[in-house]
C-alpha positions in Angstrom: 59.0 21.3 -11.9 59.3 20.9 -8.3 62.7 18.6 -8.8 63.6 21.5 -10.3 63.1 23.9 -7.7 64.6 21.9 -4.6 67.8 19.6 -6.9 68.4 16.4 -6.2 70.1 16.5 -3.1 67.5 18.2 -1.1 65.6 15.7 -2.3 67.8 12.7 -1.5 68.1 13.8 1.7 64.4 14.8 2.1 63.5 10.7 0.7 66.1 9.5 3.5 64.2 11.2 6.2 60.8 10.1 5.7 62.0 6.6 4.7 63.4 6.1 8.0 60.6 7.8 9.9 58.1 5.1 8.2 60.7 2.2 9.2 60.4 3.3 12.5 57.0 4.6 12.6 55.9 1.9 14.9 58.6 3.0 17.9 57.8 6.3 17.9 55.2 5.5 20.6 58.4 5.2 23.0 58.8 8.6 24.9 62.8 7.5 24.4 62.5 7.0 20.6 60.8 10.5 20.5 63.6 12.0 21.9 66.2 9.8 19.7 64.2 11.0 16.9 63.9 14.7 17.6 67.5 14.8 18.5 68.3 12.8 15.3 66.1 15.8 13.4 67.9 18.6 14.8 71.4 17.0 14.6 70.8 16.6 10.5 69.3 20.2 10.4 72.7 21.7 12.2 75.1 19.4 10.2 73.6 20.7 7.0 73.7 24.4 8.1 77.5 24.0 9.1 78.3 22.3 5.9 76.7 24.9 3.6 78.6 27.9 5.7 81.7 26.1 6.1 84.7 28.1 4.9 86.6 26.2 2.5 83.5 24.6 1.5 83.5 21.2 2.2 83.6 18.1 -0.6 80.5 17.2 0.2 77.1 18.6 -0.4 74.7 20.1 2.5 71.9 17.6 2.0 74.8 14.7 2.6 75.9 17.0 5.2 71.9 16.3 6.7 71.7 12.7 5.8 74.9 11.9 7.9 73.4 14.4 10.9 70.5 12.0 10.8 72.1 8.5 10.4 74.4 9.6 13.2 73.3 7.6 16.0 72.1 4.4 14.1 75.6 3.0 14.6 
């Protein structure tokens, strides 16, 4: 019921964010990861607000629009 409620993507992308908090749980007692990880947050958060308002909507989903605001630093 809940699947439901929120689709799959919002629930891919919410299953990619705590998946990578827990692989990195053990960092987070760096004040620099902290920041990496809040700025990682709100990076996913704007990416998927752009990508849902964008005009011609994009080929891509919002919650992919997230996962990539996320990932974007791993690199």
């Amino acid at each position: 019921q809940a699947l439901s409620m929120i689709g799959t993507g919002r629930l891919a992308a919410l299953v990619a964010t705590v998946a990578l908090h827990r692989l990195t749980r053990r960092a987070t007692t760096s004040p620099l990861f902290r920041r990496l990880w809040r700025h990682s947050l709100a990076t996913a958060f704007i990416a998927e607000e752009l990508t849902a308002s964008a005009s011609p909507a994009p080929p891509f989903s919002p919650e992919l629009g997230h996962t990539v605001g996320l990932l974007h630093d791993l690199g």
